[in-house]
mmCIF file of the N, C-alpha and C atoms, coordinates in Angstrom:
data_MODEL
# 
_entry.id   MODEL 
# 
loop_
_atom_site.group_PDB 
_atom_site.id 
_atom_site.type_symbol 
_atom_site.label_atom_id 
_atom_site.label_alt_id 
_atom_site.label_comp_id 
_atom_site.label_asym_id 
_atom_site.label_entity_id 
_atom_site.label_seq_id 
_atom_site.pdbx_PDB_ins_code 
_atom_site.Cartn_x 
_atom_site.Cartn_y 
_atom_site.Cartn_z 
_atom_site.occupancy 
_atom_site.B_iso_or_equiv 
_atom_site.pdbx_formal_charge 
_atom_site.auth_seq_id 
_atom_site.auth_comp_id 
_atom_site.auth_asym_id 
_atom_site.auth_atom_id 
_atom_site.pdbx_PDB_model_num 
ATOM 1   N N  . UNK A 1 1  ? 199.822 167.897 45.470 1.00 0.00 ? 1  UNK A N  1 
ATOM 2   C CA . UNK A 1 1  ? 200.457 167.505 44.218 1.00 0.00 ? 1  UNK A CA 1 
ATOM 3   C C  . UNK A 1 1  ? 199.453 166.820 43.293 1.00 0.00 ? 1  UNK A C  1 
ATOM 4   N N  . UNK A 1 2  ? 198.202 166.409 44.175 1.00 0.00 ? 2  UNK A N  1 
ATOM 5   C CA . UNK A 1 2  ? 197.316 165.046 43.024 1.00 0.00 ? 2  UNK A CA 1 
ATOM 6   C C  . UNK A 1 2  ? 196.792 166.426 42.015 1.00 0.00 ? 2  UNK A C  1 
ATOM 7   N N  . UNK A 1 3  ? 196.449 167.700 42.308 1.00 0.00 ? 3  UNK A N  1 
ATOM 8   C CA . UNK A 1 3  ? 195.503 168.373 42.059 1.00 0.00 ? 3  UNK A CA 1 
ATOM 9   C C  . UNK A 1 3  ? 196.707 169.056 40.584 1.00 0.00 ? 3  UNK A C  1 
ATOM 10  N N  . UNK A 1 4  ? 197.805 168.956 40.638 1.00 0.00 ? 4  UNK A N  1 
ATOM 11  C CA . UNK A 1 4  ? 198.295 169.036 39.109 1.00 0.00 ? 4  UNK A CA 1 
ATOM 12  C C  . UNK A 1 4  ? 198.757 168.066 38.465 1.00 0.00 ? 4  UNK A C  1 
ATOM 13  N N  . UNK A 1 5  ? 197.705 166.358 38.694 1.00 0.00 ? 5  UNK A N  1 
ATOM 14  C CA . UNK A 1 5  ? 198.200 165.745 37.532 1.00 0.00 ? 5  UNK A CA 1 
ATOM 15  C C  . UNK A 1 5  ? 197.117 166.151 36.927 1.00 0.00 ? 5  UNK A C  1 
ATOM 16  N N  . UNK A 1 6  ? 196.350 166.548 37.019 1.00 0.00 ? 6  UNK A N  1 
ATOM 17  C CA . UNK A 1 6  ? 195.406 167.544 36.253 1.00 0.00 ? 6  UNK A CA 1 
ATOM 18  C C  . UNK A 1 6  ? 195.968 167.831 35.165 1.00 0.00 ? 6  UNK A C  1 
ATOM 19  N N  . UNK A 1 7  ? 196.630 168.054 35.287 1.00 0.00 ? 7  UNK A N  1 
ATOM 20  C CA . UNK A 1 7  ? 196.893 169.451 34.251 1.00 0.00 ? 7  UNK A CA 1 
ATOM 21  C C  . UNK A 1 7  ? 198.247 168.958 32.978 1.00 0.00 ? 7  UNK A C  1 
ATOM 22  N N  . UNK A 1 8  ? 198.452 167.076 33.449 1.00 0.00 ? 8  UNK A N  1 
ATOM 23  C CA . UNK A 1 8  ? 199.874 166.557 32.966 1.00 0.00 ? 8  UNK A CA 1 
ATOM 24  C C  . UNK A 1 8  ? 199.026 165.609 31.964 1.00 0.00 ? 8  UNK A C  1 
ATOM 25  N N  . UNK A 1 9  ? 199.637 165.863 30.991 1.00 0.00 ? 9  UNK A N  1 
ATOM 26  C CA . UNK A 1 9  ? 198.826 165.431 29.065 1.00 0.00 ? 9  UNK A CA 1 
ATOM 27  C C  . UNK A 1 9  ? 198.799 163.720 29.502 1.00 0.00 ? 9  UNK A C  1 
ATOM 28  N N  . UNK A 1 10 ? 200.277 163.252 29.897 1.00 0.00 ? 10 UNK A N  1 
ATOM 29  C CA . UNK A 1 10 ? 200.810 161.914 29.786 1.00 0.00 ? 10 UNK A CA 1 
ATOM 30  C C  . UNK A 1 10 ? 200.527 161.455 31.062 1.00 0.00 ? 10 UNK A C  1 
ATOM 31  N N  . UNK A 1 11 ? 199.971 160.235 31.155 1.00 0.00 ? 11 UNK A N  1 
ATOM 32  C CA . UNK A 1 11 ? 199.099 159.514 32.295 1.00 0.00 ? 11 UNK A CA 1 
ATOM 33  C C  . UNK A 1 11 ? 200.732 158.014 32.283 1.00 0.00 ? 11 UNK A C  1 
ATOM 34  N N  . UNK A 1 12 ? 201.698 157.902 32.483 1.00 0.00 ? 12 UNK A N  1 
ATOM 35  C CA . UNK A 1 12 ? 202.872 157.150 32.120 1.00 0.00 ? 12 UNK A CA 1 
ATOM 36  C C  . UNK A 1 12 ? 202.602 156.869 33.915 1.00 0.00 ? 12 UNK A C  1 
ATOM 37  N N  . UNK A 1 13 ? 202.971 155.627 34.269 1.00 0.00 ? 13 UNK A N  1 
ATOM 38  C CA . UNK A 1 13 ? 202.503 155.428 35.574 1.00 0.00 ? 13 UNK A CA 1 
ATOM 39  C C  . UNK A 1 13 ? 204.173 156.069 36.159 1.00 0.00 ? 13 UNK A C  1 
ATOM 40  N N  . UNK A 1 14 ? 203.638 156.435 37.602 1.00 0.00 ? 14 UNK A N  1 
ATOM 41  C CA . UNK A 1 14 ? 205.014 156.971 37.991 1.00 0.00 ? 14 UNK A CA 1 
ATOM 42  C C  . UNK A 1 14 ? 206.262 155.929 39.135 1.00 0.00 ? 14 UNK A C  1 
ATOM 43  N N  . UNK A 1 15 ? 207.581 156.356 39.253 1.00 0.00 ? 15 UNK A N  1 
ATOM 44  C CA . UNK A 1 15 ? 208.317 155.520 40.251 1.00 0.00 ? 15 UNK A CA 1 
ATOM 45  C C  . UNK A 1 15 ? 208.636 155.407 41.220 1.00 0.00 ? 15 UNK A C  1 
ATOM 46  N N  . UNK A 1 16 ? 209.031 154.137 41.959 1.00 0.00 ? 16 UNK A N  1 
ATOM 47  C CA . UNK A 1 16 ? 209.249 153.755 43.310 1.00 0.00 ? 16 UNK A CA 1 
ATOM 48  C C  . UNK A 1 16 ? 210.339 155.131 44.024 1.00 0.00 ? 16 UNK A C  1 
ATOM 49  N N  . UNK A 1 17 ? 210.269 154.751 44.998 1.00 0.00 ? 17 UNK A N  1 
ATOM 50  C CA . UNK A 1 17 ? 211.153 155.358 46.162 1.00 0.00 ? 17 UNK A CA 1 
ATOM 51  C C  . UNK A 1 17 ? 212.551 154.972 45.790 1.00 0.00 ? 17 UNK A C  1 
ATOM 52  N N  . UNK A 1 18 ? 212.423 153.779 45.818 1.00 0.00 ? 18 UNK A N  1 
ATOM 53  C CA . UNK A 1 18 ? 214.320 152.990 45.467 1.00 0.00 ? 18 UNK A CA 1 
ATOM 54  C C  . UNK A 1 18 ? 214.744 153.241 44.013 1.00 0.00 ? 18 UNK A C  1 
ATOM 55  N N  . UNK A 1 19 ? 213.863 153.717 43.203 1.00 0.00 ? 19 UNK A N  1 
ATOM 56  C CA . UNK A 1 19 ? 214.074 154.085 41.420 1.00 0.00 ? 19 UNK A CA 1 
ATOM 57  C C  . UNK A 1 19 ? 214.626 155.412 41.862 1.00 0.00 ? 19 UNK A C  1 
ATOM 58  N N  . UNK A 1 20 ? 213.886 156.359 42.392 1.00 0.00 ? 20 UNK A N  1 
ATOM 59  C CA . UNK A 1 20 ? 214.749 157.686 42.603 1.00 0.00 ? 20 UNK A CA 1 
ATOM 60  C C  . UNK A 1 20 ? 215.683 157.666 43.464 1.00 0.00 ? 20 UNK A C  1 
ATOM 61  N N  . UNK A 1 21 ? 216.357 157.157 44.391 1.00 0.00 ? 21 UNK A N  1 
ATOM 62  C CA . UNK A 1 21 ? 217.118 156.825 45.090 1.00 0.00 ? 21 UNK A CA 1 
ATOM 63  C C  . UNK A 1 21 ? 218.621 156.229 44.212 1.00 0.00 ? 21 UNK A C  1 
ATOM 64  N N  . UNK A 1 22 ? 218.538 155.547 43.551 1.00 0.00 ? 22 UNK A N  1 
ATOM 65  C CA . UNK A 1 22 ? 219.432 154.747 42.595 1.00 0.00 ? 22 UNK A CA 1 
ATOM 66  C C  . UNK A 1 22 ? 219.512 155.688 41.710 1.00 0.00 ? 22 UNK A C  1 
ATOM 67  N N  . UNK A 1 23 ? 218.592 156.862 41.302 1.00 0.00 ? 23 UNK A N  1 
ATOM 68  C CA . UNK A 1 23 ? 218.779 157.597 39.713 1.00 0.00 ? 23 UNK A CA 1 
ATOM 69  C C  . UNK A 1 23 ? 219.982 158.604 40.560 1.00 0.00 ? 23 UNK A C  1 
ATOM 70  N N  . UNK A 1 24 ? 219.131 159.211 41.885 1.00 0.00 ? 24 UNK A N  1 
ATOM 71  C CA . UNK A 1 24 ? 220.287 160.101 42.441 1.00 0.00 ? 24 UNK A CA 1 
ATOM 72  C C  . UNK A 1 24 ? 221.514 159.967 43.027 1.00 0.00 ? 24 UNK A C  1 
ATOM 73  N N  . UNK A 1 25 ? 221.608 158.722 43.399 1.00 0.00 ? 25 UNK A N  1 
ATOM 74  C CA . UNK A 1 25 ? 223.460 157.925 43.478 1.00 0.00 ? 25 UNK A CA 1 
ATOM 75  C C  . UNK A 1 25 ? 223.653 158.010 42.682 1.00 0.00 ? 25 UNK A C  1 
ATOM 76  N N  . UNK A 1 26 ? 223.132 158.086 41.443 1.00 0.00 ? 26 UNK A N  1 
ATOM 77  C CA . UNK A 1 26 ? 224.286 157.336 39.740 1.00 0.00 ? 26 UNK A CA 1 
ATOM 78  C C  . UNK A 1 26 ? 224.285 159.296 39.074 1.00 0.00 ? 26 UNK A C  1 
ATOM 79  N N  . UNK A 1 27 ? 223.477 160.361 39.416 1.00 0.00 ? 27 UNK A N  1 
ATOM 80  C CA . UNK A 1 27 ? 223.782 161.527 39.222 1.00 0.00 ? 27 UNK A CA 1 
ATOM 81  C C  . UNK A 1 27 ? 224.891 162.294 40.360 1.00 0.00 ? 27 UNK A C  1 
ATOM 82  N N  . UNK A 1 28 ? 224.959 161.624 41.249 1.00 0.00 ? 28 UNK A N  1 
ATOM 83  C CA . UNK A 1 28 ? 225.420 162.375 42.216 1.00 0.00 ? 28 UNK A CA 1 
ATOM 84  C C  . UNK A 1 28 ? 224.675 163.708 42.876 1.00 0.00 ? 28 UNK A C  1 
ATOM 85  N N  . UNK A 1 29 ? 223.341 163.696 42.530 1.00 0.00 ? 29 UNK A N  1 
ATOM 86  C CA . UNK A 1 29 ? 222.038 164.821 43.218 1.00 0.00 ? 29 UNK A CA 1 
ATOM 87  C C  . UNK A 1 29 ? 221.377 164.264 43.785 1.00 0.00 ? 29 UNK A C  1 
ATOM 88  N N  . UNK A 1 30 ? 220.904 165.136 44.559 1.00 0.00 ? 30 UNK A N  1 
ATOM 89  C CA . UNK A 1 30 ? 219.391 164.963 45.190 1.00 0.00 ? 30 UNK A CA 1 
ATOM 90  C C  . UNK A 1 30 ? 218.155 165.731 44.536 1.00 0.00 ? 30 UNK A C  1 
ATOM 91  N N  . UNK A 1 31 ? 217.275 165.538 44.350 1.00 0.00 ? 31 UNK A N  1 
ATOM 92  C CA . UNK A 1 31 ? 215.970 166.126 43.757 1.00 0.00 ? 31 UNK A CA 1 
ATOM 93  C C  . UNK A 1 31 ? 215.021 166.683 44.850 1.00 0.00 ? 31 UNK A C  1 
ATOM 94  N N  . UNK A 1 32 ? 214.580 167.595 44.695 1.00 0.00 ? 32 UNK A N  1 
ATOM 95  C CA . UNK A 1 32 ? 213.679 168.393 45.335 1.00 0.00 ? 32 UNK A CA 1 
ATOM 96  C C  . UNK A 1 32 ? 212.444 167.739 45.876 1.00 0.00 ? 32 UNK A C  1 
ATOM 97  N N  . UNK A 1 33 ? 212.069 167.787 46.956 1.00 0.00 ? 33 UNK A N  1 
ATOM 98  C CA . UNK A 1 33 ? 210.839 167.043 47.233 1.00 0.00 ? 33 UNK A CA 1 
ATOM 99  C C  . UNK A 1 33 ? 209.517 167.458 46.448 1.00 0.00 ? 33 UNK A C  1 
ATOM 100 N N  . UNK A 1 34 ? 209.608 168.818 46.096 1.00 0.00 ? 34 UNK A N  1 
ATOM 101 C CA . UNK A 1 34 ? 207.868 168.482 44.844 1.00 0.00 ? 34 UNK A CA 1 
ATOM 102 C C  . UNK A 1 34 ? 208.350 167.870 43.830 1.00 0.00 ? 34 UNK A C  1 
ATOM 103 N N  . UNK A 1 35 ? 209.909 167.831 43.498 1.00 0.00 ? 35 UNK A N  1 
ATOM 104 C CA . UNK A 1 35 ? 209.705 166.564 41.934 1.00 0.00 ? 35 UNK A CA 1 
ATOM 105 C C  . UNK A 1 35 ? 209.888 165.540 42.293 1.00 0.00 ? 35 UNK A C  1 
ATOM 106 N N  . UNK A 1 36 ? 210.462 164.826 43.187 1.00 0.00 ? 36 UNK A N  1 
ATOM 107 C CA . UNK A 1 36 ? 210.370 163.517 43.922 1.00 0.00 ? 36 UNK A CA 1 
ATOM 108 C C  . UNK A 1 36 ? 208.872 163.259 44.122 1.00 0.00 ? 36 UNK A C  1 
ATOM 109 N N  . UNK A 1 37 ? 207.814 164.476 44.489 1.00 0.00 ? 37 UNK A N  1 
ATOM 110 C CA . UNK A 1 37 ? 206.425 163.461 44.676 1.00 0.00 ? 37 UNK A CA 1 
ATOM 111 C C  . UNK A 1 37 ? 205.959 163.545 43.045 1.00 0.00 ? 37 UNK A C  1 
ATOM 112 N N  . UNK A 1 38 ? 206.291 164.545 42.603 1.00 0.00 ? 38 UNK A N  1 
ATOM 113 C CA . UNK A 1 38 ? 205.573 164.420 41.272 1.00 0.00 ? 38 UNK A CA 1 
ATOM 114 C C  . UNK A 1 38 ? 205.671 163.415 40.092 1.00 0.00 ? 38 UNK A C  1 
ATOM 115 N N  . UNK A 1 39 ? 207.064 162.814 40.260 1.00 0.00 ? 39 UNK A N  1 
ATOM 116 C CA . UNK A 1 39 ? 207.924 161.363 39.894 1.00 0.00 ? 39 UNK A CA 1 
ATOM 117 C C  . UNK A 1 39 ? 207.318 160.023 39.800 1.00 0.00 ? 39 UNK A C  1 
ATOM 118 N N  . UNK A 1 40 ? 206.932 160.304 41.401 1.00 0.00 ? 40 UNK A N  1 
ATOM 119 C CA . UNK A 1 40 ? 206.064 158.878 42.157 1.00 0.00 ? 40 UNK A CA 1 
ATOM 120 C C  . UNK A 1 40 ? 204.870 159.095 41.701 1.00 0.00 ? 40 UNK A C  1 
ATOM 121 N N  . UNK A 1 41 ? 203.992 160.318 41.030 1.00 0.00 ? 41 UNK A N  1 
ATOM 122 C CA . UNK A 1 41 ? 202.861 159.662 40.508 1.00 0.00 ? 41 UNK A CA 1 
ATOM 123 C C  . UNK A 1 41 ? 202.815 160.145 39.289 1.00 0.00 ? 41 UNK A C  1 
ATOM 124 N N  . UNK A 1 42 ? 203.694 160.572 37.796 1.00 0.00 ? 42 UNK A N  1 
ATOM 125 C CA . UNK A 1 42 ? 203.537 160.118 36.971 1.00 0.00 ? 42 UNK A CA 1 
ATOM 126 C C  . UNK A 1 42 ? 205.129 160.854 36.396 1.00 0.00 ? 42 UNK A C  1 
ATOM 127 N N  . UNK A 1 43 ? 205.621 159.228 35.686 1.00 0.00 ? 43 UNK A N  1 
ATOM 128 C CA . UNK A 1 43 ? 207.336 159.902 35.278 1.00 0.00 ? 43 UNK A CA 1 
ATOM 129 C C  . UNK A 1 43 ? 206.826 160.333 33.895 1.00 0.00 ? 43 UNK A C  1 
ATOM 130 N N  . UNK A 1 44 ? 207.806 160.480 33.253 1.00 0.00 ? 44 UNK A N  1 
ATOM 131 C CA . UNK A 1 44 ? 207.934 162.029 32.065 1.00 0.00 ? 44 UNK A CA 1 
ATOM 132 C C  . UNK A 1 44 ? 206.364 162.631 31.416 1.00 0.00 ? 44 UNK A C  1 
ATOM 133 N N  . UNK A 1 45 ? 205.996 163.468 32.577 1.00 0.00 ? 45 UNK A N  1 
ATOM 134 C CA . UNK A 1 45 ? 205.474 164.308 32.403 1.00 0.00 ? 45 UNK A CA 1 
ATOM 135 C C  . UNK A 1 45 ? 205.572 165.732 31.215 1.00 0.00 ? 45 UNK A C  1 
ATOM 136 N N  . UNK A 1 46 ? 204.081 165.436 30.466 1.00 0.00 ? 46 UNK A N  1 
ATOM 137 C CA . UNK A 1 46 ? 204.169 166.629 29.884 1.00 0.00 ? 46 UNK A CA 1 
ATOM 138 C C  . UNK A 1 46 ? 203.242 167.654 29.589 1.00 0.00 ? 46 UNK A C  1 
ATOM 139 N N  . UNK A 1 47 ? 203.261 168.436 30.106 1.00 0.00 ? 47 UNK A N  1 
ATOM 140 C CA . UNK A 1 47 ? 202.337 169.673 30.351 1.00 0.00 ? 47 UNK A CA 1 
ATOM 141 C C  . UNK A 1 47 ? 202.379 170.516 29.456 1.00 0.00 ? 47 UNK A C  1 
ATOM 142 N N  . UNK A 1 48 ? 201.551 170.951 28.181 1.00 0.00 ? 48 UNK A N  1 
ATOM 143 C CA . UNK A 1 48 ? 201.685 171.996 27.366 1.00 0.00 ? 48 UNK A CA 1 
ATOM 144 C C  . UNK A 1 48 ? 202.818 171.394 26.777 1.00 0.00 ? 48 UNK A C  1 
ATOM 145 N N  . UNK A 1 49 ? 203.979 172.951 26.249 1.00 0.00 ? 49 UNK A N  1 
ATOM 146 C CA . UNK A 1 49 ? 205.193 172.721 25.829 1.00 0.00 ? 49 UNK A CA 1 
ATOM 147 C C  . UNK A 1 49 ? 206.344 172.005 26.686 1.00 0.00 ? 49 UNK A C  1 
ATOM 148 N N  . UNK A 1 50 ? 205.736 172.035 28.522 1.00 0.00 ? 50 UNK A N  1 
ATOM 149 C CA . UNK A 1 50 ? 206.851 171.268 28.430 1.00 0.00 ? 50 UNK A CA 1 
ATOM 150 C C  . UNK A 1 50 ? 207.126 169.617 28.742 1.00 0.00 ? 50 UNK A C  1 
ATOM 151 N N  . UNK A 1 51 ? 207.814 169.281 28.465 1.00 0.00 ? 51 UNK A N  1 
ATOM 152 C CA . UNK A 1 51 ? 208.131 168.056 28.954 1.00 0.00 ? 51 UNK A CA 1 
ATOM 153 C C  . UNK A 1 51 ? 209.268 167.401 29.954 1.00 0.00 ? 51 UNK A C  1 
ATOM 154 N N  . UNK A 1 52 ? 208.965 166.996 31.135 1.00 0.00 ? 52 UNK A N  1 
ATOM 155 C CA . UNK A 1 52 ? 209.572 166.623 32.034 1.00 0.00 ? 52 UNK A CA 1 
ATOM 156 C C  . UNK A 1 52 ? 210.406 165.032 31.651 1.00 0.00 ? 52 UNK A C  1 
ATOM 157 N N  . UNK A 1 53 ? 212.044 165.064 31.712 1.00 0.00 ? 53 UNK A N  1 
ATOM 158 C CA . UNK A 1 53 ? 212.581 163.543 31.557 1.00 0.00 ? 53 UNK A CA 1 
ATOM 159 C C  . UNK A 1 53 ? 212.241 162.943 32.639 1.00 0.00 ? 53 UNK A C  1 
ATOM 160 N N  . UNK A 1 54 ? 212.059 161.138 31.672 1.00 0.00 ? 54 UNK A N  1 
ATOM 161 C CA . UNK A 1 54 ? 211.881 160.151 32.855 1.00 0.00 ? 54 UNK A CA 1 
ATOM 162 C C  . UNK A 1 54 ? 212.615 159.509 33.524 1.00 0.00 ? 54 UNK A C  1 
ATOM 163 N N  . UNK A 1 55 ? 212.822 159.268 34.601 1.00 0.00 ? 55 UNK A N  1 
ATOM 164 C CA . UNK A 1 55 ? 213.767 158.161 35.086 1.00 0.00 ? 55 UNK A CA 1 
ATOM 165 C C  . UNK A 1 55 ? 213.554 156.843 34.823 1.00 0.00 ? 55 UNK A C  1 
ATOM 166 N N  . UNK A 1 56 ? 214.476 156.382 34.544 1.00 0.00 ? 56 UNK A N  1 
ATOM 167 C CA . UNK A 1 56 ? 214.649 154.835 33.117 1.00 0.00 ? 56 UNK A CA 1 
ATOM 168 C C  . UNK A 1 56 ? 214.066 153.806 34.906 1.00 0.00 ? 56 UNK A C  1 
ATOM 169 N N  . UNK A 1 57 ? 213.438 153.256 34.023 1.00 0.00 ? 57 UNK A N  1 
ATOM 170 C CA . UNK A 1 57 ? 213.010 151.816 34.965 1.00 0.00 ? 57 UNK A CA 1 
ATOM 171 C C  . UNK A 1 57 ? 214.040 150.972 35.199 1.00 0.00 ? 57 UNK A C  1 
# 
């Protein structure tokens, strides 16, 4: 996963274990484990056109 923050414009530091944990109780989901690691090292990611939402601190 380190080898595509490469490639992510926005350097936004990323979140805890218990931040995604609390975002996915209050959605009622679970998130995929490559966006769960990609989360933990940098939240709203944006690559090119797209842009990934952040999970609120």
């Amino acid at each position: 996963m380190k080898e595509v923050r490469e490639y992510i414009e926005t350097k936004k530091q990323g979140v805890l274990e218990l931040q995604i944990k609390e975002t996915e109780e209050k959605l009622g989901a679970a998130f995929p484990n490559q966006y769960r690691d990609l989360i933990k090292l940098v939240n709203n990611a944006e690559i090119g056109e797209w842009i990934l939402y952040p999970i609120k601190r």
